[in-house]
C-alpha positions as CSV (number, residue, x, y, z in Angstrom):
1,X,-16.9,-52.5,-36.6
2,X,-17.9,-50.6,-33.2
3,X,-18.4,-47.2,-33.2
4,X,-15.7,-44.3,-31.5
5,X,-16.9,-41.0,-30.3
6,X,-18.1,-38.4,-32.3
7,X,-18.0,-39.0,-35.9
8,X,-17.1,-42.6,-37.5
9,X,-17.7,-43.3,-41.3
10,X,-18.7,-46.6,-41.9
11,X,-18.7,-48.2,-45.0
12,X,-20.5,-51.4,-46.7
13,X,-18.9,-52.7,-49.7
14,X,-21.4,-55.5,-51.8
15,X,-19.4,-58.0,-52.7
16,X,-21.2,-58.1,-56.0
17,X,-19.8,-59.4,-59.2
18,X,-21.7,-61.4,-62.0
19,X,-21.0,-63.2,-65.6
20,X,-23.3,-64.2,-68.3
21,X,-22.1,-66.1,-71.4
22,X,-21.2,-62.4,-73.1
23,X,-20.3,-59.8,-70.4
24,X,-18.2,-60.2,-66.8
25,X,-19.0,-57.1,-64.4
26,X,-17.8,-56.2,-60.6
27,X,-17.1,-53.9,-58.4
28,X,-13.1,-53.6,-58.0
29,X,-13.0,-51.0,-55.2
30,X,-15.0,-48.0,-53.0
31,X,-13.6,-45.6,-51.0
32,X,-15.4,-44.0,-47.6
33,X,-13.7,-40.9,-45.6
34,X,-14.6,-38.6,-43.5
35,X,-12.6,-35.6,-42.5
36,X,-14.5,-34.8,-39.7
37,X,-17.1,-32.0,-42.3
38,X,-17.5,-34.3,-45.1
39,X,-18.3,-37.6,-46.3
40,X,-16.1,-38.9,-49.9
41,X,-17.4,-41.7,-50.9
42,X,-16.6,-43.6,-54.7
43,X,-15.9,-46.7,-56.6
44,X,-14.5,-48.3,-59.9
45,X,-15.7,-50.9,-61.6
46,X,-14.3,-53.3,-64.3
47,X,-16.9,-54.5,-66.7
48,X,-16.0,-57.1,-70.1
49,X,-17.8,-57.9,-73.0
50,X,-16.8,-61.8,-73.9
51,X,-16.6,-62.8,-77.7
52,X,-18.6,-61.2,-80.7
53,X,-21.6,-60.2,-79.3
54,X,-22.3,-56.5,-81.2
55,X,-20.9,-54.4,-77.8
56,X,-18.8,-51.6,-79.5
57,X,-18.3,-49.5,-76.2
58,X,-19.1,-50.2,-72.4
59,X,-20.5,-47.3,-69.9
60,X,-20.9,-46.6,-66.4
61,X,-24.0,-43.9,-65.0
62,X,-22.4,-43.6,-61.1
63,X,-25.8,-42.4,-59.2
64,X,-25.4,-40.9,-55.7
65,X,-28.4,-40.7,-53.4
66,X,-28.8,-39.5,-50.1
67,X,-32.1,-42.4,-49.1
68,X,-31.5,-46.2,-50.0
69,X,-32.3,-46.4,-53.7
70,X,-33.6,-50.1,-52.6
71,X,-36.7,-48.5,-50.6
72,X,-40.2,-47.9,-51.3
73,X,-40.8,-44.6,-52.8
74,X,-39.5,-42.5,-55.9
75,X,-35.7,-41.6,-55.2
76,X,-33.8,-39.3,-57.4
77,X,-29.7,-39.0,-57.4
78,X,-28.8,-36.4,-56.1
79,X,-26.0,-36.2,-58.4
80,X,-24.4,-38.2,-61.4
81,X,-21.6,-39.0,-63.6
82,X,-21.7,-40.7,-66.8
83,X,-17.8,-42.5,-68.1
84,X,-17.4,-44.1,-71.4
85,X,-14.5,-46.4,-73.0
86,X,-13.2,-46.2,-76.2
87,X,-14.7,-47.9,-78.8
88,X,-13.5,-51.1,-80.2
89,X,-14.5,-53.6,-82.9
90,X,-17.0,-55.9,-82.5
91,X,-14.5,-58.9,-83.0
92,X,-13.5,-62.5,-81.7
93,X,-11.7,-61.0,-79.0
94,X,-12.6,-60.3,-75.3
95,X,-12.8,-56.5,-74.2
96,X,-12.6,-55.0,-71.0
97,X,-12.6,-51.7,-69.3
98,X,-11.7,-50.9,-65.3
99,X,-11.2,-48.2,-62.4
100,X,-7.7,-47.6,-63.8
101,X,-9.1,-47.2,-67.3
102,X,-11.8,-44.4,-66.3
103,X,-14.7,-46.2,-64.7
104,X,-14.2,-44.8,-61.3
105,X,-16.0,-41.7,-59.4
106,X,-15.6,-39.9,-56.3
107,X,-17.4,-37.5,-54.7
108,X,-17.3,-35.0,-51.6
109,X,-20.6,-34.2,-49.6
110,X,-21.9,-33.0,-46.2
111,X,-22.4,-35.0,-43.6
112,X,-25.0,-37.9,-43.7
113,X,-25.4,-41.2,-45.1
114,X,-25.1,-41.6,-48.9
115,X,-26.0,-44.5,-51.3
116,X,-24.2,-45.3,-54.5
117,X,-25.0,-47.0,-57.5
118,X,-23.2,-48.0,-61.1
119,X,-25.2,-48.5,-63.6
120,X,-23.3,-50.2,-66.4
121,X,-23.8,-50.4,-69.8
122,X,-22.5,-52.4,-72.6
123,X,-23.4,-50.1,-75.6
124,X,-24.5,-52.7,-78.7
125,X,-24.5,-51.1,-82.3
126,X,-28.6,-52.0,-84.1
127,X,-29.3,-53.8,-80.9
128,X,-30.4,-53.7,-77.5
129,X,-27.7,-52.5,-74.9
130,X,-27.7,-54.5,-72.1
131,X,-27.7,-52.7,-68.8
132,X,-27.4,-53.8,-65.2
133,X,-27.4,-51.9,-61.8
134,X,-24.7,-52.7,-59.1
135,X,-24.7,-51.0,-55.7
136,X,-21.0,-50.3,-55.0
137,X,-20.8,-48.4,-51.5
138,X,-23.1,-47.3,-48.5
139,X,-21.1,-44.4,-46.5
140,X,-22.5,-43.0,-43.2
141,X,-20.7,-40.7,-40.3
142,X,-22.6,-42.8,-37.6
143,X,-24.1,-45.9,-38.8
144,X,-22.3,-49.2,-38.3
145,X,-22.9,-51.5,-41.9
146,X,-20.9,-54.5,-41.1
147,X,-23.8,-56.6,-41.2
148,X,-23.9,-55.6,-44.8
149,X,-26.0,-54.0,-46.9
C-alpha cells in the first residue's frame, strides 16, 4: 500500500481465526476511514460454541487503545463496549453468534493510530468461561501496515 499526500488511513486486518474441539471464533470483518478529521475504525466477529459443553451465552468486550496493546508497559482502553447474545440451552446442537447478529463495534476518534481488540467470551453456567483475545484492526492516518501486524 504506498502512501498519497496528506492524510492516508491504513489499515491491518489479522487474518486470525481459531477452533478447539468446543468453540470456532474469527474475525469476519473491520472497517478503517478517514474523513480527512477522524479515524472510524471497527469490526464483527462470529464466535460458536460446538456440542454440549455448558456455554449458555457468548460475549464480546471490543477494547480500543490508542498504543499497541502487544507492547511492554501497562495500556488501558481508551474506550470499550461490551455485546451479548441471547441465551440458549446447553444442548446437542451447535450455536453461533456474528457481526450481523450484534457482535460488531465502530467507533469515531481524532486523528492518530488506534489498536483494537475483541475479547470473546463463551459464558458457561457453574463453570469456567472460556475467554480468548483476538486483535481485529490497526488504523492509522500515516502509517503503511501491509506488512501486517
Amino acid at each position: 500500500m504506498a502512501l498519497g499526500a496528506g492524510l492516508t488511513a491504513a489499515m491491518a486486518t489479522p487474518a486470525h481465526a481459531g477452533w478447539t474441539d468446543h468453540v470456532k471464533y474469527k474475525r469476519q470483518g473491520s472497517v478503517c476511514k478517514n474523513d480527512g478529521t477522524n479515524v472510524t475504525i471497527g469490526a464483527a466477529v462470529y464466535q460458536q460454541e460446538l456440542g454440549k459443553n455448558g456455554v449458555r451465552q457468548m460475549r464480546v468486550e471490543f477494547l480500543l487503545y490508542d498504543s499497541d496493546p502487544n507492547s511492554a508497559g501497562i495500556h488501558s482502553a481508551k474506550a470499550r463496549m461490551t455485546k451479548s447474545s441471547a441465551s440458549f440451552p446447553n444442548d446437542e446442537r451447535n450455536h453461533w453468534w456474528n457481526g450481523g447478529g450484534g457482535a460488531k463495534q465502530t467507533w469515531t476518534v481524532g486523528p492518530g493510530e488506534y489498536w483494537m481488540v475483541a475479547k470473546l467470551t463463551w459464558d458457561r453456567a457453574g463453570k469456567r468461561d472460556w475467554n480468548y483475545k483476538l486483535p481485529v484492526a490497526r488504523c492509522s492516518f500515516n502509517i503503511d501496515f501491509s506488512a501486517g501486524w
